[in-house]
C-alpha positions in Angstrom: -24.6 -6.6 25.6 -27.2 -9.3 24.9 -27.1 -8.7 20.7 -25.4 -11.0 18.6 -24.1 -8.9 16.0 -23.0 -9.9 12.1 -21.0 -7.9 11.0 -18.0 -5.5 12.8 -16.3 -3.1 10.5 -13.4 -0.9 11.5 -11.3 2.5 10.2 -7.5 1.4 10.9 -5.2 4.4 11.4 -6.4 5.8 14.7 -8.3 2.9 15.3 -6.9 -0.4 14.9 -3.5 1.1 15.2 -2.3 4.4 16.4 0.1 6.5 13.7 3.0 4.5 12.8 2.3 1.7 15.0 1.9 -2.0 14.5 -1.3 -4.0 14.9 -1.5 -5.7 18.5 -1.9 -8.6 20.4 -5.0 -8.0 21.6 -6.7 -6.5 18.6 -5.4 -9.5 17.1 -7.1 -12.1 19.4 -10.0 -10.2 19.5 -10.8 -10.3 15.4 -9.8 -14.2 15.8 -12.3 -14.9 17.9 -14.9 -12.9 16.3 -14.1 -14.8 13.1 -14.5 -18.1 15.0 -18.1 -17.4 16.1 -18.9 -17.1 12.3 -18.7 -12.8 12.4 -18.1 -11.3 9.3 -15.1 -8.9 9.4 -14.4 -6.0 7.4 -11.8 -3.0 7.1 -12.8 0.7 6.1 -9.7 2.8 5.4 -9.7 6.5 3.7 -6.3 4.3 1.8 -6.8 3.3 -1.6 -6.6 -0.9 -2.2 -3.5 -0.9 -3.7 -1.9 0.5 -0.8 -1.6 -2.9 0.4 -4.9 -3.0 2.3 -5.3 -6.7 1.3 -2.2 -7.5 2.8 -3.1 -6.1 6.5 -4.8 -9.7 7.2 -1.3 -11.5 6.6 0.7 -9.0 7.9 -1.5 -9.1 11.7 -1.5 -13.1 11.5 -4.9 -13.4 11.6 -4.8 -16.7 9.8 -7.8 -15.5 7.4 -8.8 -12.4 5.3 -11.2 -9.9 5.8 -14.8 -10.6 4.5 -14.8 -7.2 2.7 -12.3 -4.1 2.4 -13.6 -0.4 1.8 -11.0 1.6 0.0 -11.1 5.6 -0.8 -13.9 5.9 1.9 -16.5 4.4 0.3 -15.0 4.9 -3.5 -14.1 1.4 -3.5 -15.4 -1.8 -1.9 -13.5 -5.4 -2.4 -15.4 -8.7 -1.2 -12.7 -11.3 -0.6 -15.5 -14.3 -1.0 -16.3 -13.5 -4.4 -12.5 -11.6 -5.2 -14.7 -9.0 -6.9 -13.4 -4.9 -6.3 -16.3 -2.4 -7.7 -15.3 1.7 -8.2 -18.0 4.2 -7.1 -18.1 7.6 -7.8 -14.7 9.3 -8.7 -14.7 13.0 -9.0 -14.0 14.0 -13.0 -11.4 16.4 -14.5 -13.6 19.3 -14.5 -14.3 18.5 -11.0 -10.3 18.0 -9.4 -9.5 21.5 -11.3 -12.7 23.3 -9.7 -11.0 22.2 -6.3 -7.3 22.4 -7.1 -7.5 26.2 -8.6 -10.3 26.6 -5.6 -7.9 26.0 -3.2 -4.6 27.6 -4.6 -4.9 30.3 -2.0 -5.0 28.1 0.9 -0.8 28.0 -0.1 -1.2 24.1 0.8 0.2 21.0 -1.2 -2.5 18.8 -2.9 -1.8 15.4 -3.8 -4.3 12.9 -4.9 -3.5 9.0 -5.3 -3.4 7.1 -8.7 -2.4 3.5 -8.6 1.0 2.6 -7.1 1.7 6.5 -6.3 0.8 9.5 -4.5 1.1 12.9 -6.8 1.6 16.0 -5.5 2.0 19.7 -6.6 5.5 20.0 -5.5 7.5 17.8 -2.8 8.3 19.1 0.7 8.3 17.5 4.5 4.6 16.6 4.5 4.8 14.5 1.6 7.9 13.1 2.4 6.7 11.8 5.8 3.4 10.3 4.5 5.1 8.6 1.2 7.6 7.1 4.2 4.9 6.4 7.0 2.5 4.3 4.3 5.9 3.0 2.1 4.3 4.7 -1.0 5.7 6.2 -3.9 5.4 10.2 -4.4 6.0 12.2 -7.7 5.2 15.4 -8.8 3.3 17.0 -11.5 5.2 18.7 -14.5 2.4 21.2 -14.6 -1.0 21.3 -12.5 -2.7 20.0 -15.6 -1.5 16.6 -14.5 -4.0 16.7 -11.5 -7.3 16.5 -13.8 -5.8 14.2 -16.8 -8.2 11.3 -15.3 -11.0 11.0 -12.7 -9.2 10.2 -9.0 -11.2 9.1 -6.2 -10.1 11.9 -3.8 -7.8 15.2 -3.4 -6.5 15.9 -0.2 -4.4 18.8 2.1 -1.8 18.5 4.6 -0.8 21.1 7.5 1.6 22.0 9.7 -0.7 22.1 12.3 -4.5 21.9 14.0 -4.5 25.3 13.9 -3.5 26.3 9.8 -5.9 23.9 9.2 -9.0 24.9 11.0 -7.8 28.6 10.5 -7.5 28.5 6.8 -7.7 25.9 5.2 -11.1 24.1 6.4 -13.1 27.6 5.8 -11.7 27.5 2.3 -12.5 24.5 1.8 -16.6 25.0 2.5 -16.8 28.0 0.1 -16.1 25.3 -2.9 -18.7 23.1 -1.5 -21.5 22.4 -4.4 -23.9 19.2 -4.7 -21.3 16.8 -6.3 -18.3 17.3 -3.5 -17.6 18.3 0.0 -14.5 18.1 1.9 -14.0 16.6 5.6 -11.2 16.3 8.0 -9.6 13.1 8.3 -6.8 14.2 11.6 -6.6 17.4 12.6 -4.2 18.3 9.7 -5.8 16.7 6.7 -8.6 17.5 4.8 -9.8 15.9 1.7 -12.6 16.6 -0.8 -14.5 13.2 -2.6 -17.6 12.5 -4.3 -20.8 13.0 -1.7 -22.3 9.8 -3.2 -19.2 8.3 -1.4 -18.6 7.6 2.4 -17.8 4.4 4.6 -21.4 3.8 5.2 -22.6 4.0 2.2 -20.4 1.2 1.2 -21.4 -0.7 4.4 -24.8 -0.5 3.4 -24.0 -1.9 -0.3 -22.5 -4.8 1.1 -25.1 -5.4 3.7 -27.8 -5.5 0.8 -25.9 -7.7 -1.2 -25.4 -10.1 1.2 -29.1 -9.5 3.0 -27.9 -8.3 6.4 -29.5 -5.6 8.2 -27.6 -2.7 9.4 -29.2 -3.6 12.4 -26.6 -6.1 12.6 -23.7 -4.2 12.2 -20.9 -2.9 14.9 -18.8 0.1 13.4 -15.4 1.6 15.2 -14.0 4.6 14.0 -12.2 8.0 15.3 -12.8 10.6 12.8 -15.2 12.7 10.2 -14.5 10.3 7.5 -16.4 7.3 9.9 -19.5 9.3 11.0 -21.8 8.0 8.2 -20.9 4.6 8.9 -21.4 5.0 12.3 -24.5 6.7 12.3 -25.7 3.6 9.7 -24.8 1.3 12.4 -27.0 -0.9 14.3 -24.2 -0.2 17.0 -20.9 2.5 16.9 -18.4 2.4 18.9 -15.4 5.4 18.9 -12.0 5.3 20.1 -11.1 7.8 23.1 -8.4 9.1 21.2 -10.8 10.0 18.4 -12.7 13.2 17.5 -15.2 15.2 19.2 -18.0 14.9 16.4 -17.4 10.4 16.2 -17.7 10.7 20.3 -21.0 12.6 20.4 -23.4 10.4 18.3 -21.2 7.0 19.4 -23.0 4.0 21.5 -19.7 3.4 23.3 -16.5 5.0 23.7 -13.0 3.1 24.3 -11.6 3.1 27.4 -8.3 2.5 25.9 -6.9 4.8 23.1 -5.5 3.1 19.6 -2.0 2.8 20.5 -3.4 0.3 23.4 -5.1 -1.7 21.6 -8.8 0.0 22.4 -10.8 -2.1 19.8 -9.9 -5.1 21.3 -10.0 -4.3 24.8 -13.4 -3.1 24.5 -14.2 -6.2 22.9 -13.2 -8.3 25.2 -14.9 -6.1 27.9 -18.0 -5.3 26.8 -19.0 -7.8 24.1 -16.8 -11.3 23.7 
C-alpha cells in the first residue's frame, strides 16, 4: 500500500478488543507507531464519553491521547487538541415514547444511557451483565414516563439470542422506522434506534472539515452496522474477520486475525507500517 494516509479511526468492542478482553500488545505498538509518523488517531465507539472513553488512551499505555473520540455513534464527537465535546442530534421525548410504546410488544428490556448510568425498564440478566462488563451503573425507571423526561442520544434492546433478535425484534423494529430514526444492530443481540442525522461517519466527516482533511485520507476499521457509514466515507475501510457480513462486503480489506488476536494491529503491521 503506497498511500500515506492521515487519519485511522477505529470501533473498539469487536475491533480493537474482543468482548471482555483487554487492549493488546500489538494493537498497542501498532497506534504508537502510527502516532510517531505524525497520524492522527481517533476512537468511534456506540459508548457514550462518560463511560470512560477518554480514559482508554491511559489505560492501553499509549503514552498520548487520541486526536478525537466519537461517542453515541456519531451523537457526540470530543477533539482532545482543542478539549472541546459538541452534542448532535438527540432523539426528543415525543420521539423515545414513539419507540418505547412501539416496541412494548417485542417483550424486550429498553434501557437508554444518561450521564453516569444506564436506565432500564426493569432489571434482569442482560442488564446485569452489561452494567458489569462496561463497570456502569444501572437503575430502573419508577414508571416508563422516566424514559422520555429528557432528550437521550439513543435507546437500545438486548436478546437472548441471534435468533429472538432477527426473529422478532429487528422486524419490529423497521415498522417504527419514520424520517427522524432508524434502528440498527450493533452484535447479533442488540439493536438500537438514534437520530439518522447521526452515525460514525458523519462525525468523521465533521472533523475532517474542521480540520481540512479529505476523507480521501482517512483509514476506518470496524465490525458491525453501526461502522458501515464510516466505512463507506472512507478513503480506505478495513473490517475485522470476526465482524459482520454487511461491514465485510463493501470493506477494502479484511483482517486476517479476529479482535481477540489483536487483528488491527496485525494487519497494520502487514499490510501498511
Amino acid at each position: 500500500m503506497k498511500k500515506d494516509y492521515k487519519i485511522v479511526v477505529a470501533d473498539i468492542d469487536r475491533t480493537l478488543r474482543d468482548r471482555g478482553q483487554d487492549f493488546g500488545e500489538i494493537n498497542r505498538k501498532a497506534m504508537q507507531e502510527l502516532h510517531r509518523r505524525g497520524v492522527l488517531l481517533g476512537l468511534a465507539s456506540g459508548r457514550p464519553l462518560w463511560q470512560n472513553l477518554l480514559k482508554h488512551a491511559e489505560e492501553w499505555q499509549l503514552g498520548f491521547q487520541f486526536d478525537f473520540i466519537i461517542g453515541l455513534n456519531g451523537g457526540e464527537i470530543y477533539d482532545s487538541r482543542k478539549n472541546e465535546t459538541v452534542k448532535l442530534n438527540l432523539l426528543q421525548p415525543d420521539t423515545i415514547k414513539e419507540i418505547i410504546t412501539g416496541m412494548a410488544p417485542s417483550k424486550c428490556n429498553p434501557f437508554i444511557y444518561r450521564e453516569g448510568y444506564m436506565l432500564a425498564q426493569w432489571d434482569d440478566e442482560l442488564l446485569k451483565a452489561s452494567a458489569e462488563r462496561n463497570k456502569n451503573e444501572s437503575r430502573t425507571v419508577k414508571s416508563i414516563e422516566e424514559f422520555w423526561e429528557e432528550p437521550v442520544g439513543k435507546i437500545m434492546y438486548r436478546t437472548h439470542s441471534a435468533e429472538e433478535m432477527d426473529a422478532e425484534v429487528v422486524p419490529l423494529a423497521k415498522t417504527l422506522e419514520n424520517e427522524t430514526f432508524f434502528s440498527f444492530k450493533t452484535r447479533v443481540d442488540l439493536l438500537e434506534f438514534q437520530d439518522r442525522r447521526n452515525n460514525k461517519g458523519n462525525a468523521v466527516k465533521e472533523f475532517c472539515e474542521a480540520n481540512g482533511i479529505s476523507l480521501e485520507d482517512v483509514m476506518a476499521f470496524g465490525d458491525a452496522e453501526n461502522d458501515l457509514e464510516m466505512m463507506k466515507m472512507a478513503g480506505y475501510s478495513i473490517c475485522l474477520c470476526n465482524g459482520m457480513a454487511e461491514n465485510k462486503a463493501i470493506a477494502d480489506a479484511v483482517t486476517e486475525y479476529p479482535a481477540g488476536e489483536d487483528g488491527f494491529g496485525r494487519w497494520l503491521f502487514d499490510h501498511y507500517l
